[in-house]
C-alpha positions as CSV (number, residue, x, y, z in Angstrom):
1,X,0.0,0.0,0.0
2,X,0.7,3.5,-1.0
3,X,2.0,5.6,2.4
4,X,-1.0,8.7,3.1
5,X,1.1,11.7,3.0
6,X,1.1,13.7,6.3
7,X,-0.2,17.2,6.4
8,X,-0.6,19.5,9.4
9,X,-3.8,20.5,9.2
10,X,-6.8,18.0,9.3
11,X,-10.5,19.3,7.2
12,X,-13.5,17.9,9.2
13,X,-16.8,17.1,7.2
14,X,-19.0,19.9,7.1
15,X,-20.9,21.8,10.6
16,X,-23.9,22.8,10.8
17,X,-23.1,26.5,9.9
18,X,-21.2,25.5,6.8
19,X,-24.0,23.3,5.4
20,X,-26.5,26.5,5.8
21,X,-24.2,29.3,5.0
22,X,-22.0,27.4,2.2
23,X,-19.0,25.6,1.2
24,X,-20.2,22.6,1.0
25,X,-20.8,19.7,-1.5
26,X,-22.9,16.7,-2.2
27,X,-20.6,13.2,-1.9
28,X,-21.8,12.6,-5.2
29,X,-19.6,14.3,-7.1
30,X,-16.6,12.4,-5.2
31,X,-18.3,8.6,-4.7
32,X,-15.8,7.4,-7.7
33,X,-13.0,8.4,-4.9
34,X,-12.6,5.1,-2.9
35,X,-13.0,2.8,-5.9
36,X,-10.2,4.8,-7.6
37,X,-8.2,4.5,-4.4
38,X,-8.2,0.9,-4.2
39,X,-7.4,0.9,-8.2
40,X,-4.2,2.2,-7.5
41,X,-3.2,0.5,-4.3
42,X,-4.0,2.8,-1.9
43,X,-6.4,1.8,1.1
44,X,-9.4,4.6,1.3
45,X,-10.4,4.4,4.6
46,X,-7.0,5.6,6.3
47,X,-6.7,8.3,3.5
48,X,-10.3,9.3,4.1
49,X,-9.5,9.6,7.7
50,X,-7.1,11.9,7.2
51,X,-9.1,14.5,6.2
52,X,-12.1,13.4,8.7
53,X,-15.0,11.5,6.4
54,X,-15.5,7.9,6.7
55,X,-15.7,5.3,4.1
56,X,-19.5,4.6,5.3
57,X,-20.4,8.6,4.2
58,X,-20.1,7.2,0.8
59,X,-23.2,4.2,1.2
60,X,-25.0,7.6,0.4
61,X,-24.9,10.2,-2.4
62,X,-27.2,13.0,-0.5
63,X,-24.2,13.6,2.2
64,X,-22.5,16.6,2.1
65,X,-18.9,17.4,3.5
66,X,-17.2,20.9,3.6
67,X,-15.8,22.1,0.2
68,X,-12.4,22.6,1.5
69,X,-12.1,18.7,2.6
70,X,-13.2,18.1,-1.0
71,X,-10.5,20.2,-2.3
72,X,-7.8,18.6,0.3
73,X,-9.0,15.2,0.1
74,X,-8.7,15.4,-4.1
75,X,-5.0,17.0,-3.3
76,X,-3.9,14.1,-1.1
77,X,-5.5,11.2,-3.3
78,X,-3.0,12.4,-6.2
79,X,-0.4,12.5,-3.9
80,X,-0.8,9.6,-2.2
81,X,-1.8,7.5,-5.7
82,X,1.0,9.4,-7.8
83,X,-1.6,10.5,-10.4
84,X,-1.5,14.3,-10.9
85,X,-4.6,13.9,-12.9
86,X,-6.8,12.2,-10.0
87,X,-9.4,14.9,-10.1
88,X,-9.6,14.6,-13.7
89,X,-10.5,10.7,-13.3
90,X,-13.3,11.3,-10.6
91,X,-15.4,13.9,-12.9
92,X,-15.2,11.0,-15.8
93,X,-17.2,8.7,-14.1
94,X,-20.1,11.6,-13.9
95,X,-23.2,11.9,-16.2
96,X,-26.3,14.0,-15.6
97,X,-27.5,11.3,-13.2
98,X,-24.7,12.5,-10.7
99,X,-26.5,15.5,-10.2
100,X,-29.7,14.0,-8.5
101,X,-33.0,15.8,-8.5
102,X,-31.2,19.0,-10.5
103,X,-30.0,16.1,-13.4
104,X,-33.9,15.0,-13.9
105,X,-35.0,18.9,-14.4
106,X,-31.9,19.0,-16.9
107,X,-32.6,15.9,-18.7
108,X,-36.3,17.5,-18.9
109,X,-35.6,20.7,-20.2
110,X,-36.7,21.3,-23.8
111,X,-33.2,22.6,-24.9
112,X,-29.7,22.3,-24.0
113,X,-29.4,26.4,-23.0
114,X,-33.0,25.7,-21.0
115,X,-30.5,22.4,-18.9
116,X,-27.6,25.0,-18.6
117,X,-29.2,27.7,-17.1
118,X,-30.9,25.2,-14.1
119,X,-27.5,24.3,-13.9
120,X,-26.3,28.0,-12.3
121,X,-29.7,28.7,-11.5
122,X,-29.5,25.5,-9.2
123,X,-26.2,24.5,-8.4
124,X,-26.0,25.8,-4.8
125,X,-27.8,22.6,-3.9
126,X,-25.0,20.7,-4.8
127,X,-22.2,22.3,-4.3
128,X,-21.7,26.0,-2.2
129,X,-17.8,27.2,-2.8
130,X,-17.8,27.6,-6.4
131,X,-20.2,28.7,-9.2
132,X,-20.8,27.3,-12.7
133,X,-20.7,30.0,-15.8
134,X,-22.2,30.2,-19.4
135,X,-21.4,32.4,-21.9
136,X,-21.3,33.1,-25.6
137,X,-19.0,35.2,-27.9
138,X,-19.7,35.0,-31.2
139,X,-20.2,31.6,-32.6
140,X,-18.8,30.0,-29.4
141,X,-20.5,28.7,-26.0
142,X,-18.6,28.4,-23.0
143,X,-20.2,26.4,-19.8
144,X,-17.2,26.8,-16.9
145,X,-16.7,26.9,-13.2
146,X,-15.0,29.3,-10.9
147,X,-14.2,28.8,-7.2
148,X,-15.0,31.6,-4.6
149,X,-14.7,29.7,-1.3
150,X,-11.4,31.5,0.1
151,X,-8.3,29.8,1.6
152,X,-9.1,26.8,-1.1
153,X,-6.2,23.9,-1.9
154,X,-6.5,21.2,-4.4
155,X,-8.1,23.8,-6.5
156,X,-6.6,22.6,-9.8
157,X,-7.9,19.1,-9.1
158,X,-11.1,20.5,-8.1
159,X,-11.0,22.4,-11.4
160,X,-10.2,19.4,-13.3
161,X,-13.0,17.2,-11.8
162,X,-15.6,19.9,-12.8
163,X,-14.4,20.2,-16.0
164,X,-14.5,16.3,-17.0
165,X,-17.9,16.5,-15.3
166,X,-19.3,19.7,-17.6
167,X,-17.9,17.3,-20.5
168,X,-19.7,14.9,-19.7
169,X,-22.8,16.2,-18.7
170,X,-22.8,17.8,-22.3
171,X,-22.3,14.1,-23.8
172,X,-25.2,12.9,-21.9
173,X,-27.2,16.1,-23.1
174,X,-26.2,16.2,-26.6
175,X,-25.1,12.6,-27.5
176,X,-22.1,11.4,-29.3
177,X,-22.2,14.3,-32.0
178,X,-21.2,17.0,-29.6
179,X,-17.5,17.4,-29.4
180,X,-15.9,20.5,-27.8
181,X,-13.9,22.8,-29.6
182,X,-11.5,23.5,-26.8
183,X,-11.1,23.3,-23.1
184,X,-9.3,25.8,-21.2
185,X,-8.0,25.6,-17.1
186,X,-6.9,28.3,-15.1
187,X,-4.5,26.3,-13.5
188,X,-0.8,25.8,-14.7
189,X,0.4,23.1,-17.4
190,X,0.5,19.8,-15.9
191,X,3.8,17.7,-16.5
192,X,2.2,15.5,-18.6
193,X,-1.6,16.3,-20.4
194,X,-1.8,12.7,-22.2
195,X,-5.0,12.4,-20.0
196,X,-6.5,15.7,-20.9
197,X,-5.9,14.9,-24.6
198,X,-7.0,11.0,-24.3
199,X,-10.4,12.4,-22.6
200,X,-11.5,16.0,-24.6
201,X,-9.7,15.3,-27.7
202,X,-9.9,19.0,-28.4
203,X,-7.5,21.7,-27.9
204,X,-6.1,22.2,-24.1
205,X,-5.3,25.7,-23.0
206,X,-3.5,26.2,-19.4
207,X,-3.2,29.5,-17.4
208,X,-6.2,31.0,-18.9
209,X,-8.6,33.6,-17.5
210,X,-10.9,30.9,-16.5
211,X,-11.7,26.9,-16.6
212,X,-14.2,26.1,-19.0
213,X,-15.2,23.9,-22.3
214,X,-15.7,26.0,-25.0
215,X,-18.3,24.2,-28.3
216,X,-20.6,25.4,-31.3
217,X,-23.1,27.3,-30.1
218,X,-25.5,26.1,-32.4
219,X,-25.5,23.2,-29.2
220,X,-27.6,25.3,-27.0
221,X,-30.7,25.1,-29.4
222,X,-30.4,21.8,-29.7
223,X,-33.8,20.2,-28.3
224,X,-33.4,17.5,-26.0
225,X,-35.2,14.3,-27.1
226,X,-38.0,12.7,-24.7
227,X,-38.3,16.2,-22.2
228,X,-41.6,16.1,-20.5
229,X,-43.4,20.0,-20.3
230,X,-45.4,18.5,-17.5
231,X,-42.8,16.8,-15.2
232,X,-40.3,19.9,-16.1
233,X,-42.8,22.4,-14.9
234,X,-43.1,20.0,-11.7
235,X,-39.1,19.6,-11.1
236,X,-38.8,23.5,-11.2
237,X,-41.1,24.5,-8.8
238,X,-39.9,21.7,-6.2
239,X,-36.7,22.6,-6.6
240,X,-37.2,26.4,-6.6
241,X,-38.6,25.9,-3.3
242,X,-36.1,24.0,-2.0
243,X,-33.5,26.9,-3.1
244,X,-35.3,29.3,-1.0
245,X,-33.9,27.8,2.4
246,X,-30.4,28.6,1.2
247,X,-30.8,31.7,0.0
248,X,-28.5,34.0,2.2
249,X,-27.6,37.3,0.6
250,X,-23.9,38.0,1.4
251,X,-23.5,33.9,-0.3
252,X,-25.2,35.3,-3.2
253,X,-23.4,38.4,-3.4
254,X,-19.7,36.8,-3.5
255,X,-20.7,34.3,-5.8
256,X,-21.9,36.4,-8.5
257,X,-19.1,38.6,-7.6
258,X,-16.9,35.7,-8.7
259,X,-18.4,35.3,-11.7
260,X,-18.9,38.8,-12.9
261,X,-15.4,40.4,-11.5
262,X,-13.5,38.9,-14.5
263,X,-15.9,39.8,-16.9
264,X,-15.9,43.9,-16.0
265,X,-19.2,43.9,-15.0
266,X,-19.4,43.7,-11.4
267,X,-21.0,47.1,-10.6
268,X,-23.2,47.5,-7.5
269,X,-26.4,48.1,-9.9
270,X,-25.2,45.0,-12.4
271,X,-25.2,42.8,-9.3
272,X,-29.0,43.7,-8.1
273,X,-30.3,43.6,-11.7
274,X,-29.0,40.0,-11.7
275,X,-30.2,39.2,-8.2
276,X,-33.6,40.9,-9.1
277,X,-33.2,43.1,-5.9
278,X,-33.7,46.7,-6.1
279,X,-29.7,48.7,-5.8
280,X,-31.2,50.6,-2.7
281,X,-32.2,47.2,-1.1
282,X,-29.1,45.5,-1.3
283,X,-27.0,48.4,0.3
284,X,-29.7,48.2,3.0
285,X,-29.8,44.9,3.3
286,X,-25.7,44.4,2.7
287,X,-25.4,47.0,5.6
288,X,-28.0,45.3,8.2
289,X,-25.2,42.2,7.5
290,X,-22.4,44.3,8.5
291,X,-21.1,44.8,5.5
292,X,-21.2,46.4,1.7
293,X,-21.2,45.9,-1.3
294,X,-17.7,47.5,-1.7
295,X,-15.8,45.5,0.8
296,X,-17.9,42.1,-0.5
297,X,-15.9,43.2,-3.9
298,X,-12.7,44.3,-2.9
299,X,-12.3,40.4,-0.8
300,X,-13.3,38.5,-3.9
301,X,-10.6,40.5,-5.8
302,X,-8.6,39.6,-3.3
303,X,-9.6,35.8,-3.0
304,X,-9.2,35.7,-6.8
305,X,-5.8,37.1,-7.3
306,X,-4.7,34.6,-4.2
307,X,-6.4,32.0,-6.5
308,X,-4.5,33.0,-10.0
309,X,-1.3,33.4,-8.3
310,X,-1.2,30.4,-6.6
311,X,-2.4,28.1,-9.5
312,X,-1.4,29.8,-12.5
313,X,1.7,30.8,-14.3
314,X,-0.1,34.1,-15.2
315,X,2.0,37.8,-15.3
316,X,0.9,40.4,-12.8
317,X,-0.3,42.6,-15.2
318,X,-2.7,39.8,-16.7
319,X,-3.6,39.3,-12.9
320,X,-4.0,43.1,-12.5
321,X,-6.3,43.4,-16.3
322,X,-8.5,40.4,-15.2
323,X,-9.3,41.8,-11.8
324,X,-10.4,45.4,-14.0
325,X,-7.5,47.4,-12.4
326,X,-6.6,50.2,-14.2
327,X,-3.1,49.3,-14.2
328,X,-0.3,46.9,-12.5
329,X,0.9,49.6,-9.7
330,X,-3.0,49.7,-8.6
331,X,-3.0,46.4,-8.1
332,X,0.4,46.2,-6.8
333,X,-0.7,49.2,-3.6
334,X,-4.0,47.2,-2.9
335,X,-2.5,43.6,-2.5
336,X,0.2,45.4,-0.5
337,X,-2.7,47.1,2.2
338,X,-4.2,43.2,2.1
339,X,-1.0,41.4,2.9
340,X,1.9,44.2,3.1
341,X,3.4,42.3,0.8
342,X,3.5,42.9,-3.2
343,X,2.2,40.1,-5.3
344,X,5.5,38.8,-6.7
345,X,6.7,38.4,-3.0
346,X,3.0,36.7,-1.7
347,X,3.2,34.3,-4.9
348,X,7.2,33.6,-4.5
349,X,6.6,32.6,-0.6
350,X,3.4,30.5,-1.0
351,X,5.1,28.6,-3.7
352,X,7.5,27.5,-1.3
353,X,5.5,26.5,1.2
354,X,5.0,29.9,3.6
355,X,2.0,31.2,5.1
356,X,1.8,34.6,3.4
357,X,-1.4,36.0,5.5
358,X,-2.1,35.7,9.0
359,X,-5.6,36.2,10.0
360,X,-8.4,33.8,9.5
361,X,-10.3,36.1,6.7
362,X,-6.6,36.1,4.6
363,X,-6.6,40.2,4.2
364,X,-8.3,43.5,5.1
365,X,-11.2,44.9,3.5
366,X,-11.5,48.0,5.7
């Protein structure tokens, strides 16, 4: 057997205030994980230990455990199985049918754009801590993911298992036809992409602005064959009022934040339009909180430009034009009042292993 490698810290499955706050996810994204395990000769139940869930949470796909022990378990699996891709070989095994209850109101929607937009509409049931995306430019579709829970690892295996699960969640949408045109990871360029080229046979691009598979968008018309109106109309009302009782504000907030930051539209009055809430409500409601709109955006710059300089290869001034700063020195002063340290410095220690930020909310937002 495979020796679990040791880490200092130890993830616990999720509380009580993470499973109605956020940052959390449904074991059925990760139930390939053991099987896996024992494929390569590693025994799950110690590894599993070590970052506090037990084998027997995995009898069941509706448990939940806190998105950072996802990200940390996924980390220590390719470590401890020597197979930098590991996350990659977990989303794989995922089809529509992974995604429970929000997989039959997909499978039921009249088109493929209709099953993408339950997907972001809905996807806070299964997983709080990141956020799917879609997009078009041009003649191009782009379904991604980004990550907002803050003080994330294993975020490039994390990243990979989502984006082997979008792929495949379009194959079981669209059939054997569909083929992406390219997929793109904001991580760095593995060692060796054999597996990404074996599995998407489409173009790979590494260290870009986002992780997402890019296809025709002629695909989002397409009309899924067999959707019942009657038991669609059904699935979205259930689950609509099951998305109620998580619906906190500041949780909404950051994660369209997240989305919208690196797209230059993350104005106060873009925000509310999107949430449907009046401008003047959200500063009220932001402020009855303890906290606004402005320092909500100023952290998720901050959590993102932890995020790109950890995991990608990507130039300050790239960093500094995706967070909509007018220029590298602007960025430079802020990340210096979050950390009093400069960017090149934060990325240069936490690449060897330092703790670049001391308190438990990673900055100041003041």
């Amino acid at each position: 057997m495979t020796r679990i490698p040791k880490s200092t810290t130890k993830p616990s499955p999720a509380t009580r205030s993470e499973v109605q706050t956020g940052g959390v996810v449904r074991l059925a994204t990760l139930l390939p994980v053991p099987a896996l395990l024992r494929d390569h000769g590693v025994d799950p139940v110690n590894l599993l230990a070590s970052v506090g869930l037990d084998l027997s949470a995995f009898d069941d796909a509706e448990n939940k455990t806190a998105f950072r022990t996802a990200g940390v378990l996924l980390e220590r699996c390719a470590q401890a199985t020597a197979c930098p891709h590991f996350g990659l070989l977990v989303g794989q095994q995922a089809d529509v049918a992974t995604l429970g209850r929000l997989g039959s109101l997909m499978r039921e929607s009249p088109t493929v754009d209709a099953a993408l937009r339950s997907l972001i509409l809905h996807m806070h049931l299964q997983s709080r801590g990141g956020v799917p995306t879609r997009s078009v430019v041009g003649d191009r579709a782009m379904v991604g993911y980004v990550i907002y829970q803050r003080d994330m690892r294993g975020t490039a295996q994390v990243h990979d298992l989502v984006v082997a699960t979008r792929y495949k969640v379009m194959r079981s949408l669209c059939g054997r036809a569909w083929r992406p045109l390219a997929v793109t990871f904001s991580h760095a360029k593995p060692s060796d992409v054999t597996p990404y080229r074996q599995l998407f046979r489409a173009p790979l691009h590494f260290d870009a602005d986002a992780t997402a598979v890019v296809f025709d968008r002629r695909w989002l018309d397409h009309a899924l064959p067999g959707s019942d109106t009657a038991l669609h109309a059904f699935l979205q009302r259930t689950i609509a009022a099951e998305s109620v009782q998580f619906s906190d504000l500041v949780e909404r907030v950051r994660s369209t934040l997240r989305t919208m930051i690196p797209t230059g539209r993350a104005t106060e009055a873009s925000v509310a339009n999107l949430l449907e809430i009046p401008s003047r409500t959200l500063r009220r409601q932001l402020i009855a909180k303890g906290t606004s709109f402005r320092a909500l955006a100023m952290e998720t710059r901050y959590e993102i430009a932890r995020q790109l300089l950890t995991d990608t290869r990507m130039a300050i001034t790239e960093i500094a034009a995706a967070l909509e700063y007018a220029d590298p020195s602007a960025f430079t002063r802020a990340f210096r009042r979050w950390t009093d340290m400069s960017p090149a410095a934060w990325r240069a220690q936490t690449s060897t292993g330092g703790t670049a930020y001391a308190d438990g909310d990673g900055g100041r937002f003041a």
